[in-house]
VOGU-3710 file (C-alpha; in Angstrom, 3 decimals, decimal comma):
1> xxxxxxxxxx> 69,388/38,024/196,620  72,870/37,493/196,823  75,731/40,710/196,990  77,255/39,631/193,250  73,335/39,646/192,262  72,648/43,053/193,820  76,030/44,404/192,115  75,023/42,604/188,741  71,662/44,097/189,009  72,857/47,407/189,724
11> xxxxxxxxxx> 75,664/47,234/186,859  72,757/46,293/184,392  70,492/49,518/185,510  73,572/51,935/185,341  74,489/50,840/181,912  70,507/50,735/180,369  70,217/54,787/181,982  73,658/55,566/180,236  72,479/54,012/177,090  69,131/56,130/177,233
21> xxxxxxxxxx> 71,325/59,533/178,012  73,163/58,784/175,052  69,915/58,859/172,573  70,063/62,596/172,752  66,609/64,359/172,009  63,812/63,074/170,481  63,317/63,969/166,762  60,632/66,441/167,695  62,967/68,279/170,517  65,715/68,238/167,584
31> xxxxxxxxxx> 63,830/70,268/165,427  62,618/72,556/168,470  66,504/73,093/168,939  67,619/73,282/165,687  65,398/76,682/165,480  65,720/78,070/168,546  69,458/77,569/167,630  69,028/78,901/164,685  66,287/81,777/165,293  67,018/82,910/169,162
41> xxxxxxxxxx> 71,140/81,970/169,017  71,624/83,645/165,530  69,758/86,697/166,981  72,873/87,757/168,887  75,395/85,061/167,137  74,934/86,297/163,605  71,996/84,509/161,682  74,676/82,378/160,149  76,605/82,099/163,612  79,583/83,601/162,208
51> xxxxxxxxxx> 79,318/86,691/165,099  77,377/89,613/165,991  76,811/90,875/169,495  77,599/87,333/170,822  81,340/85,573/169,241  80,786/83,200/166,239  79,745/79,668/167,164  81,511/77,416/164,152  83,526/74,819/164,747  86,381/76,303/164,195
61> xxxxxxxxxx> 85,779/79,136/166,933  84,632/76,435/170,022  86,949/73,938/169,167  89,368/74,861/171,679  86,111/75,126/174,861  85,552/72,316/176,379  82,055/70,616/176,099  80,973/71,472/180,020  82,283/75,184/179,500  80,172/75,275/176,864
71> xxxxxxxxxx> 76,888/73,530/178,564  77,349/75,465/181,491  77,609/79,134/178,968  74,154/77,501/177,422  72,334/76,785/180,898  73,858/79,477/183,024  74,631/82,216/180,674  77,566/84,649/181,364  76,816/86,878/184,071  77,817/90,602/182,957
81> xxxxxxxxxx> 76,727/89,976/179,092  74,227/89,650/176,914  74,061/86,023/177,188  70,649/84,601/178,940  70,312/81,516/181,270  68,657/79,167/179,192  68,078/76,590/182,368  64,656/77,166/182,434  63,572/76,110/178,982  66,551/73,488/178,531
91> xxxxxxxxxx> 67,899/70,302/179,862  71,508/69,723/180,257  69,949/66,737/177,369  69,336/69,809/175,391  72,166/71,640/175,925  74,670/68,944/175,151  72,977/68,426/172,218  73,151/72,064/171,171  77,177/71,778/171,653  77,191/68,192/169,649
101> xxxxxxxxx> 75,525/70,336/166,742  77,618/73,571/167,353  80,605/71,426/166,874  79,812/69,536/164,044  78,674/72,483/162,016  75,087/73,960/161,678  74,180/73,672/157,589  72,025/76,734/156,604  69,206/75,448/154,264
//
C-alpha cells in the first residue's frame, strides 16, 4: 500500500472513532446518569442543584468553568472537600456528558 493510501486510511479511522466519541452514552447509561446526577449530585448540590454543601450546578453558575475543569472536578474530585472521585464508576464519556447536561439545564419532572 502506497504512503497517500496509508495516510487516507488512517484519516478515515481517526474521523469514524471521533464520530463514535461524539454519540455520547447510550440511552440506557443516560438514564443511569441522569439519576445518579440527580440522586447522588443533588445529595450535596441541593436536590434541585441550586446549592447545599456542594455550590449550585445551573447553568448560570458553571457557565464561566471551562468544560475540562469541570470533567476533571467530576473524575478527580477536589482534594480537601466533600467532593468524591467519581473515576472509578465513570468514563471521561460519562463525565462529559454530565457537563453537556449540567450546562444545558437539568428539568426536574
Amino acid at each position: 500500500m502506497t504512503r497517500s493510501k496509508w495516510a487516507s486510511l488512517a484519516m478515515i479511522l481517526l474521523l469514524t472513532m471521533g464520530q463514535a466519541s461524539l454519540a455520547g452514552p447510550s440511552g440506557a447509561r443516560q438514564l443511569e446518569l441522569r439519576h445518579l446526577l440527580v440522586q447522588d449530585c443533588g445529595s450535596c448540590h441541593g436536590m434541585t442543584l441550586k446549592g447545599g454543601l456542594g455550590p449550585a450546578l445551573l447553568p448560570g453558575n458553571l457557565s464561566d468553568k471551562p468544560d475540562a475543569l469541570l470533567v476533571n472536578t467530576i473524575l478527580l474530585g477536589r482534594p480537601g472537600t466533600a467532593m468524591p472521585p467519581w473515576q472509578a464508576l465513570l468514563s471521561e464519556e460519562d463525565a462529559v456528558w454530565l457537563v453537556e447536561t449540567l450546562r444545558a439545564g437539568v428539568k426536574h419532572e
